[in-house]
C-alpha positions as CSV (number, residue, x, y, z in Angstrom):
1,X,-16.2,-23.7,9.1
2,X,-13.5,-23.3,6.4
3,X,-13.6,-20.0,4.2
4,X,-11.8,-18.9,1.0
5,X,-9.6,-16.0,0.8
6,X,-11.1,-13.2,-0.7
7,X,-9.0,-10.7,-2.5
8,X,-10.8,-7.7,-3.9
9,X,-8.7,-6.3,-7.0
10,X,-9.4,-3.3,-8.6
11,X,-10.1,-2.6,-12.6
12,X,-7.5,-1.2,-14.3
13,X,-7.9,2.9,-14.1
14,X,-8.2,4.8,-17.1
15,X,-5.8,7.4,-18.7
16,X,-3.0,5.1,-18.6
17,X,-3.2,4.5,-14.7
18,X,-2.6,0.9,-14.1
19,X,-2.6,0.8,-10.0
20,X,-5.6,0.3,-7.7
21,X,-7.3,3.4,-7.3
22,X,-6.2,3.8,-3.8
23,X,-6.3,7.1,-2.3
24,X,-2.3,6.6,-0.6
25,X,-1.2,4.1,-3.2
26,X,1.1,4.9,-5.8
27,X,-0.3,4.8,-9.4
28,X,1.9,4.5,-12.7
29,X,1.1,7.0,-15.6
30,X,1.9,4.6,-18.5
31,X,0.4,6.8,-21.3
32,X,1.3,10.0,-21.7
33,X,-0.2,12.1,-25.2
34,X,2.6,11.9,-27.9
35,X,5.1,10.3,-26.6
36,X,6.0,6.9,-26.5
37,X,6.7,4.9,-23.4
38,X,10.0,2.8,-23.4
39,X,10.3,-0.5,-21.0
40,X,13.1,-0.4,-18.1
41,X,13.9,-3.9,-16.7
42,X,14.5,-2.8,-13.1
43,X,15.4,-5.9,-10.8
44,X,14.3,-8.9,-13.5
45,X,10.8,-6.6,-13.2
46,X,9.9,-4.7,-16.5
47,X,8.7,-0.8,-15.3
48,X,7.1,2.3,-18.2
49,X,9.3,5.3,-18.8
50,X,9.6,8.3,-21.4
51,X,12.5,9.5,-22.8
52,X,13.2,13.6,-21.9
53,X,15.9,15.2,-23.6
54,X,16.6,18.8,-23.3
55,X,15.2,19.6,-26.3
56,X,11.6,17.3,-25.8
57,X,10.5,18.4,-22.5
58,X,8.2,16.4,-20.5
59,X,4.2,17.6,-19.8
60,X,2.1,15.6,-17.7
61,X,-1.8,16.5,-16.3
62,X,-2.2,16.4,-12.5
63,X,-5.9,16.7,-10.5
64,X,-4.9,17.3,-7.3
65,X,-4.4,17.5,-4.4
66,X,-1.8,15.3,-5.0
67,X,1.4,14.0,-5.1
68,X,3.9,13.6,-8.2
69,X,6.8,12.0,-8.0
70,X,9.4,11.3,-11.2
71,X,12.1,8.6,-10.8
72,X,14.9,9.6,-13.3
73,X,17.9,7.6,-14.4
74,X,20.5,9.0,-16.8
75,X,21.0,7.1,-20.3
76,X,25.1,6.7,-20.2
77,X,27.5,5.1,-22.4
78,X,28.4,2.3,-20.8
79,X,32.2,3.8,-19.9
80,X,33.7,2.8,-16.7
81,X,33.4,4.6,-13.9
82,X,31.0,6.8,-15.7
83,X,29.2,9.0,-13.9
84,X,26.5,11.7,-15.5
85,X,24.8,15.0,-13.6
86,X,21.8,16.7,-14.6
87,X,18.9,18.9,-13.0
88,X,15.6,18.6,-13.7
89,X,13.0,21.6,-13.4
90,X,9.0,21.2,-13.0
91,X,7.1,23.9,-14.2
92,X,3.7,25.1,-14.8
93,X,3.2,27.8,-17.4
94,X,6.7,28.7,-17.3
95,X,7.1,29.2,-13.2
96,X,9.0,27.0,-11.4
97,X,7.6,24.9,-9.2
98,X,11.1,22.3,-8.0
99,X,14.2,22.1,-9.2
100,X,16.2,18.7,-8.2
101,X,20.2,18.3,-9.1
102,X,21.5,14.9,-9.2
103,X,24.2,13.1,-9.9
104,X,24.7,9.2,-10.8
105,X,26.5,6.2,-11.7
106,X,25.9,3.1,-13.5
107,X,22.6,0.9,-12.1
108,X,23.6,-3.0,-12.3
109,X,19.7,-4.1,-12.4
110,X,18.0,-2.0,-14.5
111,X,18.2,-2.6,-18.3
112,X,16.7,-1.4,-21.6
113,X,16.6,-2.2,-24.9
114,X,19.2,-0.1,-27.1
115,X,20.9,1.6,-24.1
116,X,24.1,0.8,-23.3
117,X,23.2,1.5,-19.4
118,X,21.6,3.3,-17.2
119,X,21.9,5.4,-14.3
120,X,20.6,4.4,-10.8
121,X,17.3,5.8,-10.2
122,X,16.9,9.3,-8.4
123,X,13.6,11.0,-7.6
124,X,12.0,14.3,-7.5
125,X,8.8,14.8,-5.7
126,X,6.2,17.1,-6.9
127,X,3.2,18.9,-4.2
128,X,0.4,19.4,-6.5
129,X,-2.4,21.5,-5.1
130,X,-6.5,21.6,-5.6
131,X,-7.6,21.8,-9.3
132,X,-6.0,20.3,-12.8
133,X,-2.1,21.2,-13.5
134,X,-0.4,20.6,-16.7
135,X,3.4,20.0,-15.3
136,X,6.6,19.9,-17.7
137,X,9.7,18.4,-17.1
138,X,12.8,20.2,-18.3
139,X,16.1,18.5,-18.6
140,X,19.6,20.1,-18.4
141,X,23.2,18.7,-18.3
142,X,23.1,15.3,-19.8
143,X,21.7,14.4,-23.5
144,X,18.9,12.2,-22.2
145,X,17.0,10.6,-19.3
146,X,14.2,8.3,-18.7
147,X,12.3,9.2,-16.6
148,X,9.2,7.1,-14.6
149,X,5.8,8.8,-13.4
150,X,3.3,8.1,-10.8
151,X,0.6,9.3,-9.1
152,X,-0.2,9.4,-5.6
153,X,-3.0,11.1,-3.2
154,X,-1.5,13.9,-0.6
155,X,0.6,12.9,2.6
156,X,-2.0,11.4,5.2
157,X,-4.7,10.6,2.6
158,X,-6.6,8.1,4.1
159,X,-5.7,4.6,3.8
160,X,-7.3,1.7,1.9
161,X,-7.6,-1.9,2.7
162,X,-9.2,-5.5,1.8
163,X,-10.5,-7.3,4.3
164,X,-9.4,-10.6,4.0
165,X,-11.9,-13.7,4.9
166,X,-9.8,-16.3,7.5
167,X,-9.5,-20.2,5.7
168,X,-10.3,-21.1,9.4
169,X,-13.4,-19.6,11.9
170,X,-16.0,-21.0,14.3
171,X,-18.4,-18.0,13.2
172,X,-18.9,-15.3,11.7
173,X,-20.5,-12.0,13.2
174,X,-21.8,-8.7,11.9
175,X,-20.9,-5.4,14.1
176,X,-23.5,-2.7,13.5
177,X,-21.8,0.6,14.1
178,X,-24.1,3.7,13.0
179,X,-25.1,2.7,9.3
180,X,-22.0,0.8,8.7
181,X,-21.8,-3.5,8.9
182,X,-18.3,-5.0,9.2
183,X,-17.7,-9.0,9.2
184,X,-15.6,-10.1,12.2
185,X,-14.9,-13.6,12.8
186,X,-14.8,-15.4,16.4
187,X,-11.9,-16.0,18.5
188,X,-12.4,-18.6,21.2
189,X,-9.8,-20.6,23.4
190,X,-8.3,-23.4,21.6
191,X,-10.6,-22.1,18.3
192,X,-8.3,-19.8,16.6
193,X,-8.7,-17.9,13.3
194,X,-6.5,-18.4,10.8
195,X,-5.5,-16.3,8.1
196,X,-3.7,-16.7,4.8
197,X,-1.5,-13.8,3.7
198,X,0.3,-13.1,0.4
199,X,4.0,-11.0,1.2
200,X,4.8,-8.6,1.6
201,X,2.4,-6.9,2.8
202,X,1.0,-5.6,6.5
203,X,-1.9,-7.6,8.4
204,X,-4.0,-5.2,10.4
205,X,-6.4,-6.5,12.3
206,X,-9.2,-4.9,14.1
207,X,-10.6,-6.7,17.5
208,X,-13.1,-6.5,19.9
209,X,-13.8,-8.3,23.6
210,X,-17.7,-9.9,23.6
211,X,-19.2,-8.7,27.0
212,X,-21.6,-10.7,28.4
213,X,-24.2,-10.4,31.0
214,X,-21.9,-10.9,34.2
215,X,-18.8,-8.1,33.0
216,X,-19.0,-4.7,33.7
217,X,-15.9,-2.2,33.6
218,X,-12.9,-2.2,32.2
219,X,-11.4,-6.0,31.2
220,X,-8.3,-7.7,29.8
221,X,-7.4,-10.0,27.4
222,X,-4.8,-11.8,25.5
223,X,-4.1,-12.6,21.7
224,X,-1.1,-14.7,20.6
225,X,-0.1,-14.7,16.6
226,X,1.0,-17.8,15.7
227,X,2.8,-19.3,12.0
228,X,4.0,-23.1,11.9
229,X,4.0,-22.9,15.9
230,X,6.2,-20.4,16.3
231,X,4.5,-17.1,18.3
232,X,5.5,-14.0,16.2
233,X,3.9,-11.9,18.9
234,X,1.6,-11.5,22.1
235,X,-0.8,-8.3,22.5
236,X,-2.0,-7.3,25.6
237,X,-5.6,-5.3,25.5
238,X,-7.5,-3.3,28.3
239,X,-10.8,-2.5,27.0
240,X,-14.7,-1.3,28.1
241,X,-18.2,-2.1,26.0
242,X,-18.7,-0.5,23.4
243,X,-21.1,2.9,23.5
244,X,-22.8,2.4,19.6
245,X,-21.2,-1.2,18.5
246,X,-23.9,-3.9,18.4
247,X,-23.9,-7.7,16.9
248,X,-26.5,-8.5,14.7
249,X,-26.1,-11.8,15.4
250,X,-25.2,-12.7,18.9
251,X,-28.3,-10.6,21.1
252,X,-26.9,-11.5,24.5
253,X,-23.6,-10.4,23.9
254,X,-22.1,-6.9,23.6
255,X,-19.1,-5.6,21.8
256,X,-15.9,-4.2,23.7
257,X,-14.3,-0.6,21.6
258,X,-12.8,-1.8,19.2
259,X,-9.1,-2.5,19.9
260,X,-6.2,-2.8,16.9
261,X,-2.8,-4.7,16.5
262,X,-0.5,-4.6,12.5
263,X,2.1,-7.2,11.5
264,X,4.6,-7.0,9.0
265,X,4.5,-9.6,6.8
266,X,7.6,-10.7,4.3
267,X,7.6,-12.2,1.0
268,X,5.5,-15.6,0.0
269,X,2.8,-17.2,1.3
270,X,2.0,-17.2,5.3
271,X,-1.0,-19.1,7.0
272,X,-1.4,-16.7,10.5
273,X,-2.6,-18.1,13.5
274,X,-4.7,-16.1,15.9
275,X,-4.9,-17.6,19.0
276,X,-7.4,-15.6,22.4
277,X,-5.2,-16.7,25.3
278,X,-6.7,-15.0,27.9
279,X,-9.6,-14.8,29.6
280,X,-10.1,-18.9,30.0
281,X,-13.2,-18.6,28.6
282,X,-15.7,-16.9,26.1
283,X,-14.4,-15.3,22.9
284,X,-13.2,-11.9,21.2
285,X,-13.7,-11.0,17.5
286,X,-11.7,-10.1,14.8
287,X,-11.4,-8.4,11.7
288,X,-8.4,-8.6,9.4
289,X,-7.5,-6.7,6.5
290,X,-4.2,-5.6,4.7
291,X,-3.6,-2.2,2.1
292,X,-5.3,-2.4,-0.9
293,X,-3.0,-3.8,-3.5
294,X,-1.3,-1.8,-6.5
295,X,0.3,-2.6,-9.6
296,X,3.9,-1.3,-10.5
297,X,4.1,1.2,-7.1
298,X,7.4,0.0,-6.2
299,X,10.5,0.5,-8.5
């Protein structure tokens, strides 16, 4: 059985917000009441920023909790060897909540239009607590900046992922845990799954040992990740049945706790080969999945 990958993409978010709406994903602000954004060609990519001058301060509304971090670079003349320092102060209703001093030097990859260059990028980041905060930026020390704002949920927000369908499985199975159904797909010797994965990205994957009649206890087994025969890594698990995990679909077999492996994965296209090794016989499931995607949370 061949299956097609299935990416789940977000809408674009309101209010300017042009990332995923993931809860530890990064997301642009790209509209900002007033002021007008200006394009920053930052490594052949092109990236939204606002102009803040010491005389135009910066406001921008936060819900939190939350995270807020500003990526500044300096607008310089384009001397050699120029180097410009500034500090830039976030406030709300005129207390200060972080003050940042930097100091730069010419960037070779970012550009924009009518700037003779720009500085290399530095970055303040902003704690923003429960409730709606209305957070200016104050410049001081250098004519003008542009500056780059994004959103993000607070450190150790939960996580979240697409599940990614294999081009290659024997079956598929639904594990019934409580109220919630999650697709794994079957691992059996010789009958891997196989995977196709966009860089860069991490795969996590999420498997289980199928207990049948005759094992009891605690048992091993083996899982080899294969791409164009070469084994990028072999994971040993220990594992015991499951104690609220059923299949939906297979009634004389039982689900093992559910046991997890990640793999980095670099740039371009990768077709992933998972491979059960050991035991000899029967099969193990698995679920793969990798973060949700974002648009513009890198700089």
């Amino acid at each position: 059985m061949r299956f097609l990958v299935r990416t789940l993409l977000p809408a674009l978010a309101a209010l300017g917000l042009t990332t995923a709406a993931a809860a530890a994903g990064w997301e642009t602000i790209e509209s900002l009441p007033g002021r007008k954004p200006e394009t920053v060609t930052v490594k052949q990519k092109r990236r939204i920023y606002f102009r803040l001058t010491p005389p135009t301060p910066l406001t921008v509304s936060v819900t939190g909790p939350a995270r807020l971090r500003v990526i500044s670079r300096a607008i310089l003349s384009g001397r050699p060897d120029e180097v410009a320092a500034y500090q830039i102060v976030a406030l709300e209703g005129g207390r200060a909540l972080l003050t940042t001093r930097h100091e730069t030097s010419a960037a070779r990859s970012a550009r924009a239009t009518g700037v003779a260059a720009l500085g290399k990028g530095r970055t303040m980041l902003i704690q923003v607590p429960d409730g709606t905060h209305a957070i200016q930026l104050q410049l001081t020390g250098t004519p003008a900046v542009l500056v780059r704002l994004q959103r993000a949920g607070p450190e150790g927000a939960p996580q979240a992922w697409v599940s990614l369908t294999p081009i290659q499985a024997t079956r598929s199975v639904s594990v019934i845990e409580g109220e919630k159904s999650i697709a794994y797909f079957s691992l059996m010797p010789g009958k891997p799954v196989v995977l196709r994965v966009v860089g860069p990205s991490t795969l996590d994957c999420l498997t289980r040992l199928d207990y049948d009649a005759t094992m009891t206890g605690t048992q091993a087994y083996r899982l080899r990740i294969v791409e164009r025969g070469r084994t990028l890594r072999t994971v040993d698990f220990r594992t015991s049945k499951s104690g609220g995990a059923t299949y939906a679909e297979l009634k004389d077999r039982v689900p093992s706790r559910y046991d997890r492996f990640s793999l980095p994965v670099g740039h371009g296209l990768h077709e992933i080969e998972v491979h059960l090794v050991k035991p000899a016989s029967g099969s193990a499931e698995i679920h793969a999945r990798i973060p949700q995607p974002s648009v513009g949370n890198t700089e």
